[in-house]
C-alpha positions in Angstrom: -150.0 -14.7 19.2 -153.7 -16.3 18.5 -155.2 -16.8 15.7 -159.4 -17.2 14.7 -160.7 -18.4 11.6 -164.1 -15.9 11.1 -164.8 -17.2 7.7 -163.9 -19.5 4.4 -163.4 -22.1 6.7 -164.8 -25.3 4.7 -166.3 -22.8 2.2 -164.5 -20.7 -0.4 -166.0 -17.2 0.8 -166.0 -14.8 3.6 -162.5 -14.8 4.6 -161.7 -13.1 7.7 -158.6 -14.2 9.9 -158.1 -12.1 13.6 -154.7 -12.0 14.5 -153.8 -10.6 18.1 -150.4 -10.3 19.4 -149.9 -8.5 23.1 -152.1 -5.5 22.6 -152.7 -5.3 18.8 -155.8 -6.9 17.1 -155.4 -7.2 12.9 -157.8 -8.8 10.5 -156.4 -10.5 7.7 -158.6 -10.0 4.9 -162.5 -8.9 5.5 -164.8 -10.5 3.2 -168.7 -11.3 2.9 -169.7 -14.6 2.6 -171.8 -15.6 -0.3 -173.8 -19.1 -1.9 -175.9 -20.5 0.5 -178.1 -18.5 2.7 -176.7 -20.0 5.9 -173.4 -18.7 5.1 -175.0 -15.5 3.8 -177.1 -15.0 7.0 -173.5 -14.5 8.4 -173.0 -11.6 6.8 -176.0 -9.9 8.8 -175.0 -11.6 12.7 -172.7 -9.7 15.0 -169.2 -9.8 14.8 -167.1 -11.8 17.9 -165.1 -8.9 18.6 -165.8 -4.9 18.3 -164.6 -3.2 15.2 -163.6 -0.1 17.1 -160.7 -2.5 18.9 -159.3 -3.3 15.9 -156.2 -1.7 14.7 -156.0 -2.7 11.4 -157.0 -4.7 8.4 -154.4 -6.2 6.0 -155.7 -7.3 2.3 -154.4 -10.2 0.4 -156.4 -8.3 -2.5 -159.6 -7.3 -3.6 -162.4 -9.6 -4.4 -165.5 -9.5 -3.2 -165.2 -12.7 -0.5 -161.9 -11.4 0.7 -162.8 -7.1 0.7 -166.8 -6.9 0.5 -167.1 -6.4 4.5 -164.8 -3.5 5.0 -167.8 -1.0 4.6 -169.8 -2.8 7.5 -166.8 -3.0 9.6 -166.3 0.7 9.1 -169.8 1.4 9.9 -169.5 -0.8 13.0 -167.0 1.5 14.1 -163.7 0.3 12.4 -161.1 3.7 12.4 -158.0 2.2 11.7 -155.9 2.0 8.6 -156.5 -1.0 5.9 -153.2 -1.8 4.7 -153.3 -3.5 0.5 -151.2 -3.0 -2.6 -151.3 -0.2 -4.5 -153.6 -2.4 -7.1 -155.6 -3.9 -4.4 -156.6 0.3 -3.1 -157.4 0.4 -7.1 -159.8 -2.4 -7.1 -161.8 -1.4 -4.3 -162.3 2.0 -5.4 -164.1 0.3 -8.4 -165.5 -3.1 -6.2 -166.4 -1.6 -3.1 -169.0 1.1 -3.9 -170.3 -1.2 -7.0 -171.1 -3.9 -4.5 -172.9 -1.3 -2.3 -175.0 -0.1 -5.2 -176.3 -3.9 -5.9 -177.3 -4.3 -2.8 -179.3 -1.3 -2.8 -180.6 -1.8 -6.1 -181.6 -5.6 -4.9 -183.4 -4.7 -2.1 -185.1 -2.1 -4.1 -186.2 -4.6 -7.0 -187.3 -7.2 -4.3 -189.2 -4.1 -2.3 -190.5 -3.2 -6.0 -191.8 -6.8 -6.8 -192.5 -8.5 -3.1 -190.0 -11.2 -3.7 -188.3 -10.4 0.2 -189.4 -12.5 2.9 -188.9 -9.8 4.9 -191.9 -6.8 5.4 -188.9 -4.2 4.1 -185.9 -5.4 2.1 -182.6 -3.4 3.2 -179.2 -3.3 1.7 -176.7 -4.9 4.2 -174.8 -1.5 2.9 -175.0 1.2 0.7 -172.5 2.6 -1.8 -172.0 5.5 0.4 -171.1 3.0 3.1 -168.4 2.0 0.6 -167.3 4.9 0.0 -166.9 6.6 3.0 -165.4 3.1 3.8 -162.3 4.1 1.3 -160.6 6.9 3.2 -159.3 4.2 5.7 -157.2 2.5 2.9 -153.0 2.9 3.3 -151.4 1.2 0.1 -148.0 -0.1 0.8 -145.6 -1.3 -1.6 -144.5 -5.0 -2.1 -141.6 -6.7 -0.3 -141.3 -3.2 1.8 -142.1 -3.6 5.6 -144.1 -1.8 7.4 -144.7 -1.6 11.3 -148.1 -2.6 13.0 -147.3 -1.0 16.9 -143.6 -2.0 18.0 -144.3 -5.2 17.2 -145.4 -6.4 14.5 -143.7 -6.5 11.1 -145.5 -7.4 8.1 -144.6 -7.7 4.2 -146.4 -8.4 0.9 -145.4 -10.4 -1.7 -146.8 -10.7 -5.2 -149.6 -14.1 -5.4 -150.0 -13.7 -9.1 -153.8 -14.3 -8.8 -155.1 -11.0 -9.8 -154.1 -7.0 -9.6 -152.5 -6.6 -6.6 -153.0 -10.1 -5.0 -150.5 -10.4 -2.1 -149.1 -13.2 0.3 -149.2 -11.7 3.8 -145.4 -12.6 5.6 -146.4 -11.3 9.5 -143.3 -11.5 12.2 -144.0 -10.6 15.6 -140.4 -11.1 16.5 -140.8 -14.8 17.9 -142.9 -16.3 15.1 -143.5 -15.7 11.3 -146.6 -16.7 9.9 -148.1 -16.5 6.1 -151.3 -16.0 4.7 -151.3 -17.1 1.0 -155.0 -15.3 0.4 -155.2 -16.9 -3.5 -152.5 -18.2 -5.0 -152.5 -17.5 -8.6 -151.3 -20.4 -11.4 -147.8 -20.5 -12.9 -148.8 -21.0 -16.5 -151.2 -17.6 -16.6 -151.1 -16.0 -19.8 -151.4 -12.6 -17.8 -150.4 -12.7 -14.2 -147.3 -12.4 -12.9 -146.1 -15.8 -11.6 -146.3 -16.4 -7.5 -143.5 -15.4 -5.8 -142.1 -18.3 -3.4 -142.1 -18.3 0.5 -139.1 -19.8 1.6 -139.9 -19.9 5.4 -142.7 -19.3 7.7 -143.5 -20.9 11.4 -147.2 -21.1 10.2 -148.9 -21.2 6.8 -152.4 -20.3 6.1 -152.9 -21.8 2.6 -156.1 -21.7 0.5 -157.7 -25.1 -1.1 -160.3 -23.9 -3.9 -159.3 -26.7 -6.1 -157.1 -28.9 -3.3 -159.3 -31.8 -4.4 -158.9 -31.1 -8.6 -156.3 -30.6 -10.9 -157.3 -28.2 -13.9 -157.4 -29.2 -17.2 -154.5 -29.4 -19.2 -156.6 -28.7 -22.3 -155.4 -25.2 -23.6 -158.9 -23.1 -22.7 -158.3 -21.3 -26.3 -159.6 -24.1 -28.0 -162.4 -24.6 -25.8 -163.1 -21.2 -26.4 -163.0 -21.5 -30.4 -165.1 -24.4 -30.4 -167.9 -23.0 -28.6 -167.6 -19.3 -30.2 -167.8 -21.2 -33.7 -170.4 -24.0 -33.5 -172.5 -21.4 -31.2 -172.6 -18.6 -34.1 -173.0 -21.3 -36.8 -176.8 -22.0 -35.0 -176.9 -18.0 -34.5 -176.6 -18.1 -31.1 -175.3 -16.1 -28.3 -172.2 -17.0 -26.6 -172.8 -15.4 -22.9 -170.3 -16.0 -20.5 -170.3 -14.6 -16.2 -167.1 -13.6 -15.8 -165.4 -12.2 -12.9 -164.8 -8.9 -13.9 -161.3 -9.1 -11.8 -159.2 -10.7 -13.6 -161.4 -13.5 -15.5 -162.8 -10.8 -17.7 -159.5 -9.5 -18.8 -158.4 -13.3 -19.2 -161.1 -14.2 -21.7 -160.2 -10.8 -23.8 -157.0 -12.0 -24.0 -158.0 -15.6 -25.2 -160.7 -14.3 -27.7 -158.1 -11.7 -29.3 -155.7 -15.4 -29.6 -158.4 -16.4 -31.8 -159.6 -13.6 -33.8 -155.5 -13.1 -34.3 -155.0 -16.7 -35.7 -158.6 -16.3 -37.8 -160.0 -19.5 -36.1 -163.4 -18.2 -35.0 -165.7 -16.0 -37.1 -165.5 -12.2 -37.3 -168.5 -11.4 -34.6 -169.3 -8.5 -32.3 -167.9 -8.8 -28.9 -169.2 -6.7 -26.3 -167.6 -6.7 -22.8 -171.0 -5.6 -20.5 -169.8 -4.4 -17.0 -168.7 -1.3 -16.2 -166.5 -2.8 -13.2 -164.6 -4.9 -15.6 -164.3 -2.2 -18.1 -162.7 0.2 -15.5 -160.5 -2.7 -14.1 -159.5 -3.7 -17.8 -158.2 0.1 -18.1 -156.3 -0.2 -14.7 -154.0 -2.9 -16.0 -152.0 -0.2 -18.1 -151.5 1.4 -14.5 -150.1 -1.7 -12.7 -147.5 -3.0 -15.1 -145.8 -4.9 -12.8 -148.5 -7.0 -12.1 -148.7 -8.7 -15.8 -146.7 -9.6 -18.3 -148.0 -7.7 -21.2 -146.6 -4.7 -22.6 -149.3 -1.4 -22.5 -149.2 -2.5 -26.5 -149.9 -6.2 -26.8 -152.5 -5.3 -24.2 -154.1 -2.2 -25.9 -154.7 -4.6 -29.2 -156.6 -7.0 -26.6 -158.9 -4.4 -25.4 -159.9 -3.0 -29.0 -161.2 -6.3 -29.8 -164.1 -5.7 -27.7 -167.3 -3.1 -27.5 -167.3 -1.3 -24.2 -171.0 -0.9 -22.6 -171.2 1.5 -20.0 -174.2 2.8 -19.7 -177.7 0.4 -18.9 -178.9 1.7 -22.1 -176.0 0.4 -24.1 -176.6 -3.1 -22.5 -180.0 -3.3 -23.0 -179.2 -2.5 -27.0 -177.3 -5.7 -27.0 -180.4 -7.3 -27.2 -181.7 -5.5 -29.7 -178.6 -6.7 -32.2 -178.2 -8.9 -34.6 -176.9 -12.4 -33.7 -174.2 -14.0 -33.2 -172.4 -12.3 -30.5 -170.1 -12.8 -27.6 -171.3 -11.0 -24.4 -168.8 -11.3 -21.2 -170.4 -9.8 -18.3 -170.6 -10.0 -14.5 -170.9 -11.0 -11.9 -169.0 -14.9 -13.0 -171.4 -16.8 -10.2 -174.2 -15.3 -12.1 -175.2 -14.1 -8.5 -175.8 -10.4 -9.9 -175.4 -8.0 -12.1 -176.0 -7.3 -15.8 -175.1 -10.9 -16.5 -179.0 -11.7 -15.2 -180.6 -9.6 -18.0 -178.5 -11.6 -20.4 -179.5 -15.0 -19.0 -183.1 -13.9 -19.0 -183.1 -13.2 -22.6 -180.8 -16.5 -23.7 -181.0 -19.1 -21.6 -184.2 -20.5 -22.4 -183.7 -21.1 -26.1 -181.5 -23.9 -27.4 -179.3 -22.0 -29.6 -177.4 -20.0 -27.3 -174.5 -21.5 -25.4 -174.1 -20.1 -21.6 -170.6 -20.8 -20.9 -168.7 -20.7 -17.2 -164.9 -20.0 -17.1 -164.5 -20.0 -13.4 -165.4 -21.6 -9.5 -168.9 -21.6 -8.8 -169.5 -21.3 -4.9 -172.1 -23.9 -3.4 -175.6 -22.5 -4.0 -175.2 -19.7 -6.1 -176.9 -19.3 -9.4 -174.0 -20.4 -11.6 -173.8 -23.8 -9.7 -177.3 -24.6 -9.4 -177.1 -24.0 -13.4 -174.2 -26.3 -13.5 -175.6 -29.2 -11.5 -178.9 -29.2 -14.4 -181.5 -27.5 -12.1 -184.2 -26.8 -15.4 -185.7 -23.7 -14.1 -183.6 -21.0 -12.2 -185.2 -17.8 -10.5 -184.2 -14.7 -11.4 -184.9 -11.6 -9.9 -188.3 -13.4 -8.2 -189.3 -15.5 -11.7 -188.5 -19.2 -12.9 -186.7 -19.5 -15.7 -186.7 -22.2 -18.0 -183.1 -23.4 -18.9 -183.1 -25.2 -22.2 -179.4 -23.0 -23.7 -176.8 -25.3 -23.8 -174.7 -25.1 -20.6 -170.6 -25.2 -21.0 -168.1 -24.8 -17.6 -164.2 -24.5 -18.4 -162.1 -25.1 -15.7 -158.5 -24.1 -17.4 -159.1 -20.8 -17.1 -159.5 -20.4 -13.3 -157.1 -17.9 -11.4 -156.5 -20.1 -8.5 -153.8 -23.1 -8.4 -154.8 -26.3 -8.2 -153.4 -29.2 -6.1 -150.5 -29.7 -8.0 -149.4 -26.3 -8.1 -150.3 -25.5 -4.7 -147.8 -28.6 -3.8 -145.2 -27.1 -5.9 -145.6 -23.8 -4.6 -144.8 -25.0 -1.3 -142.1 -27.0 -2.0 -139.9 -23.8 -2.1 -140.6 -23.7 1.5 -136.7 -24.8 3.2 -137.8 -25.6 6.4 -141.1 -27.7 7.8 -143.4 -25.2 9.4 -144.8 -25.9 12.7 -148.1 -25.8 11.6 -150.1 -25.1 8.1 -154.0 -24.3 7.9 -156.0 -25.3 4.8 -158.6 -22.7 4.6 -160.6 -21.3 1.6 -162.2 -24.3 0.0 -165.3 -26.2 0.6 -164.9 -29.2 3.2 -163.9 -32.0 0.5 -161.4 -29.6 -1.7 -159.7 -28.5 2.3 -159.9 -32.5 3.5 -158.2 -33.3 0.6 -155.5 -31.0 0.0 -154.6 -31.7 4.1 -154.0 -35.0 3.2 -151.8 -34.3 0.2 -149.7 -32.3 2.3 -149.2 -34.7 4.9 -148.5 -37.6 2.3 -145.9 -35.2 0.4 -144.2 -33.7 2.9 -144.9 -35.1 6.4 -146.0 -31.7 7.7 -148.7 -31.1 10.3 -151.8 -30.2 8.8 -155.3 -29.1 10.2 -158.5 -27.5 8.6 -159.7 -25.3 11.0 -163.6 -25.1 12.1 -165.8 -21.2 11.8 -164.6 -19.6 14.9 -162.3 -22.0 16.1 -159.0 -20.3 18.3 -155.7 -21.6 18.2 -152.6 -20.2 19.9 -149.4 -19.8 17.9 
């Protein structure tokens, strides 16, 4: 069995792992890379093997940096089956074609203003791309395995990151080895908790916070204090949020408050359609939370639900204070720019980030003080005060990731930090080896190894 790292190698996005065993070639996860524009420019280069080889693509679930290539691989010639949760097929319906559409409408606005470098901006692909990309999808049911050639057994196990997420368990007969895509946090006040591996040969473990620990702060009073001294200036509380999972998150946090009467009674609108359909889909996916379809129906009424661009753009037009929670939570695109151009460059309004901010997109050039920020070709003054909450991220942190594998009986032969930039994947190697003694590498962009 070999194995090639073709992405979120000392970087957090574009995760794409080729497994091939005898005559079989899988993909583990297929995501675009995004942040800096030499990982972006990755996106557009050939890939190092032919689509129409591969047999299949297994998803640990359905963000954007694990799920966004499918629709080029199809087009390049992809026909086999993409095998994913049940709640992982859900989330690309509603990711998929929505990421296709923003990269139509951002070449358009860039072909519209002459902010492209290039003579015609084009989309890498389309929404129809994404959706013709969907009839390939095979949902398959946790902890039930399923048969890739004669081969090749694989299972799925719950992550506890977001709808759907999925530890990968492959077994080729000889060798077993896990993919731990993201690895949601124990104390979640929505997920599901991780489910623990108990063996593997090989480990493929992600490192987005392998060099941080989260704050132990409870992110509901972070929250209260910036909703109330925000609306006591008359300010805007805008907040990116992922609208997988972080979205739903913050609705639950915000209802806390308004429950327990600690922050004042002010609209709240939820701006992005994706996170609207996804907050409906967790009354669908029971399983996958720990709320009852009641407790969470009282969460979603506390909101206003925009849909249309009409409705958004009326959010303006309303009286402050308000809370808007819209996408995307890097503040790479979306409605969430519209926002930003109408707040952040007055004082009163608090822009507030609740989740990881890849190197070199919007959200972290905010983060690390840049005082102007272009948007959609223009410069942007930033002078709203800027807030980042770390307690509320999806993903485990060192500590947890440690703990996580503690449950793991046997030393594997080998584990791979992956999914984190080069410090967080450095560091959380060397935790490993000092805990448990095991060997540990992080793996290089395109680098082989035999298993």
């Amino acid at each position: 069995m070999k194995l090639s790292f073709l992405g979120a190698t000392e970087t957090v996005t574009g995760s794409k792992y080729l497994i091939e065993n005898n005559d079989k070639k899988i993909l583990i996860d297929c995501g675009l890379f995004q942040g800096h524009k030499t990982l972006r420019l990755r996106n557009w280069a050939k890939l190092p093997f032919d689509p129409a080889t591969l047999d299949a693509v297994i998803l640990t679930h359905a963000h954007i940096d694990h799920s966004g290539y499918i629709p080029l691989l199809v087009k390049h010639g992809f026909k086999g089956k993409i095998y994913c949760s049940s709640a992982t097929y859900d989330l690309c319906k509603i990711l998929l074609p929505d990421s296709g559409y923003l990269q139509e409408e951002d070449a358009r606005r860039a072909n519209k203003y002459g902010y492209s470098r290039h003579d015609v901006a084009k989309a890498l692909y389309t929404q129809a791309d994404a959706m013709a990309a969907l009839t390939n999808f095979h949902p398959v049911k946790f902890h039930k395995a399923f048969k890739i050639g004669d081969d090749l057994e694989i299972t799925l196990s719950r992550a506890g990151h977001i709808l759907g997420a999925a530890f990968i368990h492959i077994d080729n007969g000889q060798k077993t080895i896990v993919f731990s895509g993201d690895i949601g946090r124990p104390n979640d006040p929505v997920m599901v908790l991780p489910e623990h591996i108990e063996a593997a040969d090989y480990l493929v473990v992600e490192s987005t916070y392998g060099d941080r620990l989260h704050d132990k702060a409870d992110p509901v009073d972070m929250i209260g204090d910036v909703i109330t001294s925000t609306a006591a200036k008359g300010g805007m509380v805008v907040i990116p949020a992922f609208a997988v999972g972080r979205s739903q998150n913050l609705l639950y946090y915000i209802h806390d408050l308004k429950r327990k009467g600690k922050i004042p009674n002010i609209p709240i609108y939820l701006d992005s359609p994706m996170a609207i359909n996804v907050t409906n889909l967790l009354c669908r996916h029971g399983d996958d939370h720990k709320l009852s379809n009641q407790e969470w129906a009282d969460v979603c009424d506390i909101a206003t639900y925009t849909k249309s661009v009409e409705e958004s753009k009326n959010i303006g037009r309303q009286a402050m204070p308000s809370i808007i929670i819209s996408a995307s939570g890097m503040a790479t695109g979306g409605r969430i720019l519209h926002h930003l151009k109408n707040y952040i460059g007055d004082s009163r309004h608090t822009i507030l980030f609740t989740g990881f901010q890849a190197g070199g997109t919007r959200g972290d050039r905010i983060l690390k003080g840049e005082k102007d920020i272009k948007i959609h070709g223009q410069m942007w003054p930033v002078r709203a005060r800027i807030e980042y909450m770390g307690n509320t991220s999806a993903h485990a942190d060192y500590q947890e990731i440690l703990d996580w594998l503690s449950y793991v009986k046997t030393p594997p032969l080998k584990v791979f930090v992956i999914h984190g930039e080069s410090e967080a994947s450095t560091a959380l190697r060397d935790k490993i080896e000092e805990t448990y003694g095991w060997d540990v590498c992080v793996p290089k962009y395109l680098q082989q190894v035999e298993l």
